[in-house]
VOGU-3710 file (C-alpha; in Angstrom, 3 decimals, decimal comma):
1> xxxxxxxxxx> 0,000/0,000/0,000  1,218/3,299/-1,217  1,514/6,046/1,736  -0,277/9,293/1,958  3,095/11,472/1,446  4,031/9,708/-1,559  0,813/9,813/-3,352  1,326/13,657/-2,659  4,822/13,916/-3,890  3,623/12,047/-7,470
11> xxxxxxxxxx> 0,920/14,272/-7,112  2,790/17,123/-6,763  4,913/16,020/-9,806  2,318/15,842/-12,036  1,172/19,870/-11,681  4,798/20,595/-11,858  5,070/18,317/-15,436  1,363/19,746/-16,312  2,376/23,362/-15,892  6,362/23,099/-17,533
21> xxxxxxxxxx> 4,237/21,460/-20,429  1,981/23,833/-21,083  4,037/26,310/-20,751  6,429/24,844/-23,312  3,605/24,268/-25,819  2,697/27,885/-25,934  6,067/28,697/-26,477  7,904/26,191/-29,303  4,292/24,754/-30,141  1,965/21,411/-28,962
31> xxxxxxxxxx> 3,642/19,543/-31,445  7,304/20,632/-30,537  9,876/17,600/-29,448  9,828/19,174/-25,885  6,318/19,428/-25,736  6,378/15,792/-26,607  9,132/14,858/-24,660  7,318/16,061/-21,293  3,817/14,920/-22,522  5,341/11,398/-22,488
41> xxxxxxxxxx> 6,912/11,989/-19,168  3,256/13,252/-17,591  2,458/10,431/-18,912  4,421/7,842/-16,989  3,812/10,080/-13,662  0,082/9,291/-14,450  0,308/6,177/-14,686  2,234/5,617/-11,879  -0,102/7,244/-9,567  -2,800/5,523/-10,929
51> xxxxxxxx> -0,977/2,146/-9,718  -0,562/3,780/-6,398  -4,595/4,579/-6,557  -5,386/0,829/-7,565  -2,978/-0,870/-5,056  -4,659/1,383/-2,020  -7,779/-0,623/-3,337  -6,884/-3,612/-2,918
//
């Protein structure tokens, strides 16, 4: 079972990944490598906490 704290650190994570992404899209473009590049990386941080959710299920 995943603990509180790190659910809030991935958390945490994610808004920082959100925000840098969005922030590069406006500038180079949505369809820029390093939009990509962190898209794919918010990705895997999603994911991840979404393991943590479904293991605290269980």
């Amino acid at each position: 079972m995943a603990s509180a704290n790190s659910q809030y650190r991935i958390s945490s994570e994610i808004e920082k990944t959100r925000l840098k992404m969005v922030k590069v899209a406006n500038q180079e473009g949505f369809t820029s490598k390093e939009a990509i590049k962190i898209s794919r990386d918010l990705d895997k941080l999603l994911n991840y906490y979404q393991e943590l959710q479904d293991s605290n299920k269980e």
